[in-house]
Structure formats: C-alpha cells, structure tokens
C-alpha positions in Angstrom: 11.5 4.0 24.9 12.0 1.7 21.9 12.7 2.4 18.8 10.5 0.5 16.5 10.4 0.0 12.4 13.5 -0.4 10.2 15.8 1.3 7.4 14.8 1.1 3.9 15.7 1.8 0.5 13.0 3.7 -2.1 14.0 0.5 -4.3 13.2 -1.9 -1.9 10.0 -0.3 -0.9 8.8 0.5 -4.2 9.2 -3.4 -4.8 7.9 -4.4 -1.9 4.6 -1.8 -3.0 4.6 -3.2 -6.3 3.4 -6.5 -4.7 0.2 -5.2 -4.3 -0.2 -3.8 -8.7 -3.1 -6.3 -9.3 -5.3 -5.2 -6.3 -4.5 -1.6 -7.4 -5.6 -2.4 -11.1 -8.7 -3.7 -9.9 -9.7 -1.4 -7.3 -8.2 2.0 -9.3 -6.7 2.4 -6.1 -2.7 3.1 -5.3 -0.6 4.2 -2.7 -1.0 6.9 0.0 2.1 8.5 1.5 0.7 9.3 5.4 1.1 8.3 8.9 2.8 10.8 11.1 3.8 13.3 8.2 5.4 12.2 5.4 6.9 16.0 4.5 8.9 15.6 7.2 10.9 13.1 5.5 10.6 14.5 1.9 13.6 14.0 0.1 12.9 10.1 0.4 9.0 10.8 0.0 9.7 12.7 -3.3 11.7 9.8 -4.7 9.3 7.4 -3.9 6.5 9.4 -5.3 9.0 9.4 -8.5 9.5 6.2 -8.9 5.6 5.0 -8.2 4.8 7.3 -10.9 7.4 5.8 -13.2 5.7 2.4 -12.5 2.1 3.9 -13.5 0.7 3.5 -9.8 -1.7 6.4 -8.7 0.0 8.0 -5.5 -2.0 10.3 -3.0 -0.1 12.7 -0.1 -2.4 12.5 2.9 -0.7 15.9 4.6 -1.3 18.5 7.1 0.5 20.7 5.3 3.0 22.0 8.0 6.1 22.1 5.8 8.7 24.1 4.7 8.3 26.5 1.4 8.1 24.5 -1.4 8.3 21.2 -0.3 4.4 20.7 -0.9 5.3 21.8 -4.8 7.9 19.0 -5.4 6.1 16.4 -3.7 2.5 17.2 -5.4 4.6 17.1 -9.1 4.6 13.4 -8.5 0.8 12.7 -7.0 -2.2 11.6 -7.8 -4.2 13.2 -5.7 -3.3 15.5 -2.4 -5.8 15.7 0.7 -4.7 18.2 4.0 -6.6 18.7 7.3 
C-alpha cells in the first residue's frame, strides 16, 4: 500500500483555494469540504471553514453525518450550506 497526497497548512490551502475567487464570483459558487469525510478531520476542517468565511467565500459540508456530538454544530457555524446522505 502507498500512501498518497501530502501535508498542508489551513494557510496554504486557503491560498491555494483563493486561486479560484473569480470563478466563484461569477458562478456564486464556493468551496465544498467532502471526499472521504471531512468530520473526521475536524479540527483542521473547522479552521478552514473559518478562514473561507473570513475571506467571503460560500463553503458547503458535503457529510454523512457519522460524527461525534457536536462536531456537526461547530463545523455548520462556519457553512454555507450543509448536505448529508
């Protein structure tokens, strides 16, 4: 088995999403959080959730839902929008 993907920092990624602000101005789009399940890593999902809303980009948490008590809370403070399955 190989690990695959790399280390990041909620700066660099937010920088690296802020690429991408025209095509979210023009489409009203924004960023989803998903893929796998992003509670499951929701200390860093929070604070990137933070500091997309800080930037005025519309965030969405695409979530099954599985998580532990109130993690669904602090993470939907800083959304958009919120679909589960």
């Amino acid at each position: 088995m190989e690990a695959l993907g790399k280390s990041t920092s909620v700066e660099q990624l937010t920088g690296e999403l802020l690429k991408d602000r025209a095509y979210y101005e023009k489409s009203g789009g924004g960023v989803t959080l998903s893929g796998g399940e992003p509670t499951l890593q929701a200390e860093f999902a929070e604070a990137l959730l933070r500091s997309l809303k800080a930037e005025r980009v519309d965030t969405a948490l695409d979530t099954c839902g599985f998580c532990q008590p109130g993690v669904l809370d602090r993470l939907l403070a800083h959304t958009t929008s919120c679909s589960t399955i």
